[in-house]
C-alpha positions as CSV (number, residue, x, y, z in Angstrom):
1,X,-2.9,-18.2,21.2
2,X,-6.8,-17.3,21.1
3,X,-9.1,-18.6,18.8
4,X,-11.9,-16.1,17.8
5,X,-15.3,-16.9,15.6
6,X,-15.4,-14.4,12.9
7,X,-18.4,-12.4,11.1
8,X,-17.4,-12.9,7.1
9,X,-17.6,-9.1,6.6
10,X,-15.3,-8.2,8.4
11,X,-12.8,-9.9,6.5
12,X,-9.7,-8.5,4.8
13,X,-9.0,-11.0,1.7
14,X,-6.5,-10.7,-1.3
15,X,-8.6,-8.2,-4.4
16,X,-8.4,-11.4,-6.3
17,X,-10.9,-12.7,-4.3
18,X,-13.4,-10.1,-5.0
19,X,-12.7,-7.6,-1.3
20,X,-10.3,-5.1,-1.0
21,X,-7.5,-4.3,1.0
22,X,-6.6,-1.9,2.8
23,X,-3.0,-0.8,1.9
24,X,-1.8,1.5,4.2
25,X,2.1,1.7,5.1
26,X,5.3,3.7,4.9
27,X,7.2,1.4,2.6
28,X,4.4,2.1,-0.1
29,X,3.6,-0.1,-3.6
30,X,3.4,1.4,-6.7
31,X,2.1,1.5,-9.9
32,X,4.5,2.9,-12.6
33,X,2.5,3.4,-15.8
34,X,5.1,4.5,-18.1
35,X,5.9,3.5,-22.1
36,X,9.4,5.3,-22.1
37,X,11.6,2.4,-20.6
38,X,14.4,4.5,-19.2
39,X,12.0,7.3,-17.4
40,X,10.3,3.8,-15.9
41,X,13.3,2.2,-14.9
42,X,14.8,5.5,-13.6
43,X,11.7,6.2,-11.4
44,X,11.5,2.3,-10.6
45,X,15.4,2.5,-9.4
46,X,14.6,5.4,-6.8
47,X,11.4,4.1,-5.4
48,X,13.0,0.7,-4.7
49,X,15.6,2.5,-2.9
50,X,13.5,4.4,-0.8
51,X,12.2,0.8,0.0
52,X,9.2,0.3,-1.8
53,X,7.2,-2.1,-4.0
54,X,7.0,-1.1,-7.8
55,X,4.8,-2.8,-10.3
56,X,5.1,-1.8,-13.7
57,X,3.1,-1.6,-17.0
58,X,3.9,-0.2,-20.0
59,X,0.9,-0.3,-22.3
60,X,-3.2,0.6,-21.4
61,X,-3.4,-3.2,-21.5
62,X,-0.6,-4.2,-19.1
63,X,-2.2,-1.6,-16.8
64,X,-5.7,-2.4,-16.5
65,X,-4.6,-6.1,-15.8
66,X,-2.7,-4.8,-13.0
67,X,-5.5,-2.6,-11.6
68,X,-7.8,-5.5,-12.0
69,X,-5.9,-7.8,-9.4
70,X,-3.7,-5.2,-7.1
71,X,-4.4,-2.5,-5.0
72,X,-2.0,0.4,-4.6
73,X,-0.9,3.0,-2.4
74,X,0.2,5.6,-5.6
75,X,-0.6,4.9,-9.2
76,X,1.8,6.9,-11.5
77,X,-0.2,7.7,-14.2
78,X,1.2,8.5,-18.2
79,X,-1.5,10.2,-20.2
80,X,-0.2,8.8,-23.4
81,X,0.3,5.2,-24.0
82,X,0.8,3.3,-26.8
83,X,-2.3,1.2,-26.8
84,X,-4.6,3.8,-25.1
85,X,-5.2,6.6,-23.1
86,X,-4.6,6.9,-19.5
87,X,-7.4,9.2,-18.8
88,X,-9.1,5.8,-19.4
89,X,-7.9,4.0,-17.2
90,X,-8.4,6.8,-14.2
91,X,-12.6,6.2,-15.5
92,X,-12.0,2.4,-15.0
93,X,-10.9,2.9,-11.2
94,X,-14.0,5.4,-10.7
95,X,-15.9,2.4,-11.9
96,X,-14.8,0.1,-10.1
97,X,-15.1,1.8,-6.6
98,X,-10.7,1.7,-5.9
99,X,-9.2,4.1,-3.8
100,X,-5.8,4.4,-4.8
101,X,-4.5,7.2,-5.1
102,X,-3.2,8.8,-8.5
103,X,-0.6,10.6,-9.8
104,X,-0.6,12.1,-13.6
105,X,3.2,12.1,-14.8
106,X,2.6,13.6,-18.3
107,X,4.2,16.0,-20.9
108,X,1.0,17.6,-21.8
109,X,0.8,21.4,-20.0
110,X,-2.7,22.7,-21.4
111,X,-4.9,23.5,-18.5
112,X,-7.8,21.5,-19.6
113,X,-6.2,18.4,-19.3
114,X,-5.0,19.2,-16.0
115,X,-8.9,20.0,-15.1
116,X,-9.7,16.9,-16.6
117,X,-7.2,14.7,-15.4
118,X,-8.6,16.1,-12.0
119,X,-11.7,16.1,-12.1
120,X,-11.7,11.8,-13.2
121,X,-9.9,11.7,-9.8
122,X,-6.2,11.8,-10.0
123,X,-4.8,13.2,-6.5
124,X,-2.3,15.5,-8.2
125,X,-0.7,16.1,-11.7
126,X,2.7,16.5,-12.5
127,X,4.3,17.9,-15.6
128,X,7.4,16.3,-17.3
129,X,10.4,16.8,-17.2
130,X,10.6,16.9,-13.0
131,X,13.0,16.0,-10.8
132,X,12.2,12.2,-8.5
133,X,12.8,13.8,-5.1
134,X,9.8,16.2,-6.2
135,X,7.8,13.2,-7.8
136,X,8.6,11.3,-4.4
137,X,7.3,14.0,-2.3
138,X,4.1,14.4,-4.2
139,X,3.5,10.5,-3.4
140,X,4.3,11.1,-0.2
141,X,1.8,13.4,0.3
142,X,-1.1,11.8,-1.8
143,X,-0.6,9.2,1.2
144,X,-0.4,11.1,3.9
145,X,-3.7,12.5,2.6
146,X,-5.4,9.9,1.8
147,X,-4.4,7.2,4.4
148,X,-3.4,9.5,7.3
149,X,-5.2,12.8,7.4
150,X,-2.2,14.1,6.5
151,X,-0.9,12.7,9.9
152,X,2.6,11.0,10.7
153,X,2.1,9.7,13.9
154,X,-0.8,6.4,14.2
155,X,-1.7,5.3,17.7
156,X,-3.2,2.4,19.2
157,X,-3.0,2.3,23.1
158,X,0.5,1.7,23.9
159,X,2.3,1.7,20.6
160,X,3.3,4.7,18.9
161,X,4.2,4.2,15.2
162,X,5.9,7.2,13.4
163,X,5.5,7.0,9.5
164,X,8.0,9.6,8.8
165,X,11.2,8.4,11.1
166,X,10.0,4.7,10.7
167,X,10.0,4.1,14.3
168,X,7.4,2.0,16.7
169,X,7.5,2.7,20.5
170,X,6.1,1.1,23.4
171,X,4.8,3.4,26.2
172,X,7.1,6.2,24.8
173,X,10.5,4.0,24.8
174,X,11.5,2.6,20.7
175,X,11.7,-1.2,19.9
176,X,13.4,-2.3,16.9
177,X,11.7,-3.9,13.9
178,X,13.0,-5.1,10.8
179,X,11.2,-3.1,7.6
180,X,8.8,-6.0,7.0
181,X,8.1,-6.0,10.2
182,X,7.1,-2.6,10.4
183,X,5.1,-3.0,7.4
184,X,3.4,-5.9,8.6
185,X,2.6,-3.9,12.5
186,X,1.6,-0.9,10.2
187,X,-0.9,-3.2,8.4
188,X,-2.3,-5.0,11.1
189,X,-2.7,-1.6,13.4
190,X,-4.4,0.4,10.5
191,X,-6.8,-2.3,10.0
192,X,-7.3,-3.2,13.5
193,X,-10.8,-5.1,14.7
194,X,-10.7,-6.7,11.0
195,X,-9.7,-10.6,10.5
196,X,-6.6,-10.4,7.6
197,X,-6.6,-13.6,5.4
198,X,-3.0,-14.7,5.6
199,X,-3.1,-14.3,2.0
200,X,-4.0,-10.3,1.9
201,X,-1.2,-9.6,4.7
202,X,1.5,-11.6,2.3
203,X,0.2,-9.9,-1.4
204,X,0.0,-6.5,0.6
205,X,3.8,-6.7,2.4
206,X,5.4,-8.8,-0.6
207,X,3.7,-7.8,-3.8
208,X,4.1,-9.7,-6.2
209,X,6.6,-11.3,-4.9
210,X,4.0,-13.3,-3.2
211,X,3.5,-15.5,-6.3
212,X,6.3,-17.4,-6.4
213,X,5.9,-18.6,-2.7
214,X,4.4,-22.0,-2.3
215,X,2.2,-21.5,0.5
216,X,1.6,-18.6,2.9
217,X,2.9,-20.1,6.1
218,X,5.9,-18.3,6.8
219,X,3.9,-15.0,7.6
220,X,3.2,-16.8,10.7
221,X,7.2,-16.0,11.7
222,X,7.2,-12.7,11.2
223,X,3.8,-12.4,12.9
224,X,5.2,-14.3,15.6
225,X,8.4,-12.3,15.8
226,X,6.3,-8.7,15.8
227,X,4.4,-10.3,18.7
228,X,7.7,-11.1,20.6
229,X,9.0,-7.7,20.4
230,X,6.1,-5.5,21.3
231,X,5.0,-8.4,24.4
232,X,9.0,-8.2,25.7
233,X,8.5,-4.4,25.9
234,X,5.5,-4.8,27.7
235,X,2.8,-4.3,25.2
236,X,-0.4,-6.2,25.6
237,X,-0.8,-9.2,23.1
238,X,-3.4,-7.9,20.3
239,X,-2.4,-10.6,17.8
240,X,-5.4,-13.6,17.9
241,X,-5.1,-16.3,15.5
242,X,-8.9,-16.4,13.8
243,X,-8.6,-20.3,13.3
244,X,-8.5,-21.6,9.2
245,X,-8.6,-17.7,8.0
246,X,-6.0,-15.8,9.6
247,X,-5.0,-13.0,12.1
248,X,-7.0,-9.8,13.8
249,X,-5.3,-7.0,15.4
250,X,-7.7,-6.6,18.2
251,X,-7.9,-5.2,22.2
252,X,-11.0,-6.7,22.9
């Protein structure tokens, strides 16, 4: 176990507490900003199948709240919503500095929304009706972009992590991880050299899930059990506990 002193901005905390994090995995979280319950539930139904996290708001209201607290990996964006218009809620993440990225689902076609829609800083903009596998690919790619450069493949030193086949190799040979544990190495190697509250690696692998645990100690299992696996395949140990905070991914 080593025990490192920290610099406070460095630190990766929950959004609640006022610093962003970084969300950057294959399993993504999404928010589904939809009014019409059955396209909401049908698009929520083949995200979580694909293994992802889906929030869900269904008024301007519902959605602002959400964007207030969570960070996403893909906002899926209606135009027209019962309480308020969508285009105002892309102005409010401008505002705010987030950089999720954004996708307009919307039955307007006219080419000056599109323009506008695009210009306020949605990633793409996609006109209903369309087919998921197509929505799902556009998601996909808004990450890829915006995360990855467009990239599959992430490498630090020995470990080889492929976002596409969902594999993790050790000096060219495969280990096997459990999704949350690939999540969680994901997390930790994309924001390597930075201390992660306990707190921020929990909200950003469970979602909001994560509310209804009573404390946060059990991410030191899976933490642990990530460590055993790459260590036992001969990876060096990068995981150092940063005493009363939480973990750093770190070689030095």
């Amino acid at each position: 176990m080593h025990l490192l002193w920290i610099n406070p901005d460095s630190l990766i905390l929950p959004a609640s507490e006022s610093l962003q994090i970084l969300t950057l995995y294959l399993f993504m979280k999404f928010l589904i900003v939809e009014d019409e319950e059955g396209l909401r539930n049908s698009i929520n139904q083949y995200l979580t199948v694909e293994g992802n996290i889906c929030d869900h708001a269904s008024t301007y209201e519902q959605g602002y709240q959400k964007l207030s607290i969570y960070d996403y990996d893909c906002i899926l964006l209606d135009l027209t919503l019962p309480d308020g218009e969508g285009l105002q809620l892309l102005k409010y993440l401008k505002k705010i500095n987030k950089a999720d990225g954004v996708l307009i689902i919307s039955a307007r076609n006219s080419l000056d929304q599109k323009i506008e829609g695009l210009s306020l800083g949605a990633d793409d903009y996609l006109i209903k009706p369309f087919h998921l596998s197509e929505l799902y690919a556009r998601v996909q790619s808004i990450v890829r972009r915006r995360h990855f450069n467009g990239n599959s493949i992430l490498h630090f030193n020995e470990i080889e992590i492929d976002t596409t086949a969902k594999e993790t190799k050790v000096n060219g040979k495969p280990i096997y991880l459990t999704r949350k544990e690939f999540e969680l190495l994901l997390y930790f190697v994309v924001n390597k050299n930075k201390v992660i509250s306990k707190a921020a690696a929990v909200i950003h692998i469970w979602g909001d899930d994560a509310d209804m645990a009573d404390s946060f100690d059990f991410i030191y299992t899976h933490i642990k059990n990530v460590r055993k696996k790459l260590t036992d395949s001969g990876c060096k140990d990068y995981f150092h506990s940063v005493y009363g905070v939480g973990y750093k991914f770190t070689d030095s």
